[in-house]
Steps between C-alpha positions, in 0.01 A plus 500: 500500500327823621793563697723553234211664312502805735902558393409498141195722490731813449683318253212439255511720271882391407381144524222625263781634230700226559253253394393658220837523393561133544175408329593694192854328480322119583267612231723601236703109616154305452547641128838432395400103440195612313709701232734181477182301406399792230858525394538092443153486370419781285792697402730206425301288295314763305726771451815415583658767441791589760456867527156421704671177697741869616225685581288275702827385672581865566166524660529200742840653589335816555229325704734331729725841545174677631372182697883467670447925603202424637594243684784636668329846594215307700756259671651840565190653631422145664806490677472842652174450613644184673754675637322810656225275670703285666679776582167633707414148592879485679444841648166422640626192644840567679264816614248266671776260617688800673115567662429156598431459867735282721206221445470511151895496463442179754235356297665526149872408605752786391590219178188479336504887498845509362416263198137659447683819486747309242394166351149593455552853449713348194245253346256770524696751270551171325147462383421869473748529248434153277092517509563841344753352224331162464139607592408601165720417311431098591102520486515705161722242364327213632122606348602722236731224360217232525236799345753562224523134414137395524495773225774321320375146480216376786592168449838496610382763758317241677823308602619752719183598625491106605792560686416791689272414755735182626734830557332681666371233744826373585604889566178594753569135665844542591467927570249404766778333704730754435443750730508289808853348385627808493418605778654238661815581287489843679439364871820279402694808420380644825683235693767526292580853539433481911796246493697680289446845720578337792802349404630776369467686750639278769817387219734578766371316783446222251871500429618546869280144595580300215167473394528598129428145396204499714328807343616401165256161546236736659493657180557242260159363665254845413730525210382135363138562641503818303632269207197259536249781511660666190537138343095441545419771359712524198439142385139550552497868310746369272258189390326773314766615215619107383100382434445845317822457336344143396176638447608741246789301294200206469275796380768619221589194362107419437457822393796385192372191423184630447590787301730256292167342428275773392820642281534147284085546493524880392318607837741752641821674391828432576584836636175496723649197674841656561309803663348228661774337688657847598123607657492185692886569644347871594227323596722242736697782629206730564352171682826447708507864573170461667611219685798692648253771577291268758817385598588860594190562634517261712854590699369850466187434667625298790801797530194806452347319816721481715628875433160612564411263824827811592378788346156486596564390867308692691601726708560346855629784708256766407474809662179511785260803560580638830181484605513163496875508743441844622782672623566464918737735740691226632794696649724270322656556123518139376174252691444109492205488621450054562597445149519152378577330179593189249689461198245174393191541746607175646615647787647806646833655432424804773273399824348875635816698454387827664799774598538899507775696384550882538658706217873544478522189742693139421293166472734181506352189389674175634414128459582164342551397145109478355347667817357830267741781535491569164118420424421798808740754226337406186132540651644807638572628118151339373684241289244291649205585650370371864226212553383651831600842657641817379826687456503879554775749398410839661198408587382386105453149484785368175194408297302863449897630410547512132785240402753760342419697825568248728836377350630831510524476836732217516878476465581103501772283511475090507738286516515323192381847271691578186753699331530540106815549289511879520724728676455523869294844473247387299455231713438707824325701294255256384321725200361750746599865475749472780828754490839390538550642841260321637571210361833583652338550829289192516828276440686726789247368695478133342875474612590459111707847401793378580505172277291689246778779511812242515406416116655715218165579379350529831098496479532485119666176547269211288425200725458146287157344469364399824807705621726204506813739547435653843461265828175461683549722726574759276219422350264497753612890577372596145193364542471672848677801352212493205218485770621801659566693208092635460469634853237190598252598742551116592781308513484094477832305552394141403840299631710755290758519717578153518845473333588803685824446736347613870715823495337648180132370623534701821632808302234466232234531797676762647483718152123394434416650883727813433384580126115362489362593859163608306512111299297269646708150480423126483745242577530136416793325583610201650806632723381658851736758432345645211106550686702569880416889480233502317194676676253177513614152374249206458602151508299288213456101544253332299388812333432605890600789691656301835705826648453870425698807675836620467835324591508532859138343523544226283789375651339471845170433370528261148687189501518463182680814433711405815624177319565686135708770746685208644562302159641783318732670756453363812290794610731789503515745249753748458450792263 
């Protein structure tokens, strides 16, 4: 747990206070059955007079007043401890998930980071906030009830100090398996939550194809494999609390029958074995208590791991030296210079992918479904990094450029990006410090004023979650509108114009060429008519370049581009 140790250390000196504050209240419980005793034995018997029988009851009320206020300022204190840790601990992870590279993302599955950031966020604060409450408090009442008793009488001391050590075996034997099942517990929610994503998500092409019942057994199956996991490891943590339970109520009733015996033979007092019972139950309970903290631990542990297998990821796209890529004068603005990559190292994604492309000029990128368009963009932005070959943007290759340097330079726009319930503004705006003109400007050129203007509220109109209330090609024009809206030095259209009727595509490229001369853009699309004018075009198959030039060339020279010209319009284009 020196994870979690690291969030606490500025916290210690409030955990410090808050423990003494809930030792002095456990204290001042471990002697309320201890007056009983003197009360039953000593003041009863001997004097007997009620005024006293008041005033020792007055002081056990007092006693429990103070122990109750010092109980409930350290689960105060406790609980805000809890709460401003895992407060950091959240922070520090949804800051490392938003940092992740495109490989890490890949390698931990965007579920697992949404329950780490939730589930095991959760069980974390969980057990931040009990080991405070029940971390002294259960020890002090475990050994200072036994300490208080072997005072009392050692004889009937030795019962429960028979009992103890079958406890506390059966506790370490079933906390060493505990981890691991919960761990599995979490993979399980994992799966869970990817189905769940998904299926929201795609709810309305689940509807339109009739497959509701199909998705509804996909999830009843990681729903009832979650159940399993959940089911192992409850019935194996939960074996611990009925044989305590047992344990304890066999160690109380000897502890009775014995004291009955040594009262009839004058050994003991009745009153000491009525403090005894209630130290055993605060005993029990102090014993249970323990037992839930390994249980605890446990969930916390396997949840503390797997946050920190995030947090202290290293960091995968780091920034290089240039003298280790020194800068060249290529004569181009953006340079692949024979890069290739893979997603899994099993084999490559991009084959020696080397182009040129002047500043202010238009690349279009063209190919089949799977053949790398958008791998060549997200290299381009160092979401990934190459396995052989370099990428240069004025001449600096992407990995000697600061990160919050290099994404400045990018406006973006995919097809499948996102829009949040908020008004239409604050959407184009994004959080950056962007005015309303040019927000106003950027959706001119998006070809979205006039449906953003044709609502009563016009840009301050809200759009639903996920923007269910506009169509998709509405949609599409915010997102373009929103990559416009910073003045990118580079422009990448990943298939954003692909709900766009063929009208408002050729207008939308006529307003990016008019407004954005100095932009440099990238295009990926699927429709010929989208890349036709662009300044260079490359034709990807197989994560291979198989035709590079601009329209005219390709369509004498690549057949491949030929047939895609044919398929979608027969070969004529009219603008």
């Amino acid at each position: 747990m020196k994870f979690l140790c690291r969030y606490l250390k500025p916290y210690v000196s409030a955990m410090l206070v808050g423990l003494f504050i809930k030792c002095i209240g456990t204290l001042i419980e471990l002697a309320l059955p201890y007056i009983l005793s003197y009360i039953l034995d000593e003041i009863v018997p001997h004097d007997g007079r009620l005024s006293m029988i008041v005033v020792w009851g007055c002081v056990m009320i007092l006693c429990a007043a103070i122990a109750l206020i010092c109980n409930v300022k350290a689960n105060r204190m406790a609980s805000k401890v809890a709460r401003d840790s895992a407060e950091k601990i959240r922070h520090d992870l949804f800051y490392r998930t938003m940092t992740l590279s495109g490989k890490q993302i890949d390698q931990f599955t965007i579920p697992s980071l949404e329950s780490r950031i939730t589930t095991d966020t959760y069980n974390v604060h969980n057990f931040i906030g009990r080991i405070q409450r029940l971390g002294v408090r259960a020890p002090l009442l475990l050994f200072g009830g036994i300490l208080v008793t072997l005072i009392m009488d050692p004889f009937l001391s030795l019962v429960m100090l028979a009992v103890m050590p079958v406890i506390f075996i059966v506790v370490y034997l079933v906390s060493m398996f505990g981890v691991r099942l919960y761990a599995n517990v979490q993979r399980s929610v994992d799966r869970m939550i990817r189905v769940v994503r998904e299926d929201a998500q795609g709810i309305r092409v689940i509807k339109a194809l009739s497959k509701v019942q199909k998705e509804h057994q996909r999830y009843d199956r990681v729903n009832r494999n979650l159940i399993q996991a959940e089911k192992k490891a409850s019935l194996t943590m939960g074996f611990v609390n009925p044989v305590m339970s047992l344990l304890m109520n066999l160690g109380i009733t000897f502890v009775v029958l014995l004291g009955a015996y040594r009262v009839m033979g004058q050994q003991t007092e009745p009153g000491k074995i009525v403090a005894f019972t209630q130290y055993f139950t605060m005993i029990s309970t102090a014993t249970l208590s323990v037992t839930r903290i390994f249980m605890m631990y446990t969930k916390s542990a396997a949840s503390a791991k797997r946050i920190q297998q995030v947090v202290d990821a290293p960091k995968d796209l780091a920034v290089v030296s240039a003298a280790v890529y020194p800068p060249r004068d290529d004569g181009a603005y953006i340079v692949f210079d024979d890069v290739c990559f893979s997603y899994n190292n099993s084999r490559d994604n991009l084959k020696h992918i080397s182009f040129s492309l002047p500043r202010g000029s238009t690349l279009g990128i063209i190919g089949a479904t799977g053949s790398g368009k958008t791998t060549v963009v997200s290299l381009l932005m160092r979401l990934y990094d190459v396995d052989a070959g370099g990428i240069r943007i004025d001449g600096r290759d992407i990995r000697t450029i600061p990160e919050e340097e290099l994404h400045l330079k990018f406006g973006v726009a995919m097809q499948n990006d996102f829009l949040y319930s908020d008004t239409i503004e604050e959407n184009i705006r994004f959080g950056r410090p962007i005015g309303h003109a040019e927000i106003v400007r950027a959706a001119k050129i998006a070809q979205a004023d006039d449906f953003i203007t044709a609502f009563a509220d016009g840009y301050q109109h809200v759009l639903s979650q996920k923007a269910t209330n506009i169509s998709g090609g509405q949609k599409q024009r915010l997102l373009i509108a929103r990559a416009l809206a910073a003045h990118p030095d580079i422009l990448i259209l990943d298939d954003s114009s692909s709900a766009l009727d063929y009208k408002t595509d050729a207008n939308l490229r006529a307003a990016i060429a008019e407004n954005m001369s100095n932009t440099t853009c990238v295009v990926v699309a699927q429709r010929v008519s989208s890349v036709m004018n662009a300044d260079f075009i490359i034709v990807l198959e197989d994560g291979q370049i198989i035709g590079s030039g601009d329209h005219a060339h390709l369509m004498k020279h690549c057949a491949v581009y030929q047939e895609i010209s044919a398929s979608q319009m027969g070969g004529n284009f009219i603008e």
